[in-house]
N, C-alpha and C positions, 0 to 999 in steps of 0.2 A: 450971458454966460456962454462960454463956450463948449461946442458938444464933439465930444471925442471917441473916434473908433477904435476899435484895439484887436491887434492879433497874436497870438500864442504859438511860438515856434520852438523845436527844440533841435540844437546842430549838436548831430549826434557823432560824425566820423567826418572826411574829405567830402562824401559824398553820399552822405544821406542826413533828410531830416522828418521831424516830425512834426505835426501840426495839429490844434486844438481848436477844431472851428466852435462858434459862439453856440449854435443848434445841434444839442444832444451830443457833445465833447467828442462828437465822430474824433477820433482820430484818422488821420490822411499820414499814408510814409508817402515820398517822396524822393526825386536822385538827381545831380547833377546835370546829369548826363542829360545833351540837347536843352538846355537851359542857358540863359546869357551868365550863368554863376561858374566860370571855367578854370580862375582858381582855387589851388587848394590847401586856402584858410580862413581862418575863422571871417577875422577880417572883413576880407572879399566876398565873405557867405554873408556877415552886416552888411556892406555897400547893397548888395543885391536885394536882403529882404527890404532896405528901405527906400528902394526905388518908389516911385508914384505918392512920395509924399511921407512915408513914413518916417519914425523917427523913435531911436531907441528908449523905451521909458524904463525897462529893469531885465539887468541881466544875474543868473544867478549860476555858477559852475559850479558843480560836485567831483572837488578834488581828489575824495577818498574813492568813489565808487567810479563805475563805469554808466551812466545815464544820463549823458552828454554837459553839453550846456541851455539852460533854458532861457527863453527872453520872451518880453513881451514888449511891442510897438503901438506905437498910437499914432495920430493923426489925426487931425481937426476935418471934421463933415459939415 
């Protein structure tokens, strides 16, 4: 059976996002800026988190409010 990593992102503006790491839901912000992520869409913000293998497993937008869009990735270990 196959064993799967998963990461927790949330693309919040052009240039910022947030992150949900596995140990104790640290939140980490985050910025573009000096990143190989240089343009500014969503899009291109996907291409970039799923470098080194990743691959989108669930994305979820909240169109009424302002708190971005969230996704999460996975990848086979």
């Amino acid at each position: 059976m196959a064993e799967w990593e998963h990461k927790e992102r949330t693309f919040i503006s052009d240039e910022r996002y947030e992150s949900k790491e596995a140990l104790g839901q640290m939140i980490v912000r985050g910025s573009s800026r000096g990143k190989r992520w240089t343009k500014r869409d969503f899009t291109s913000w996907l291409d970039w988190q799923c470098e080194g293998g990743w691959e989108v497993f669930k994305i979820s937008r909240d169109f009424n409010g302002n708190s971005g869009t969230w996704c999460i990735f996975r990848r086979l270990v």
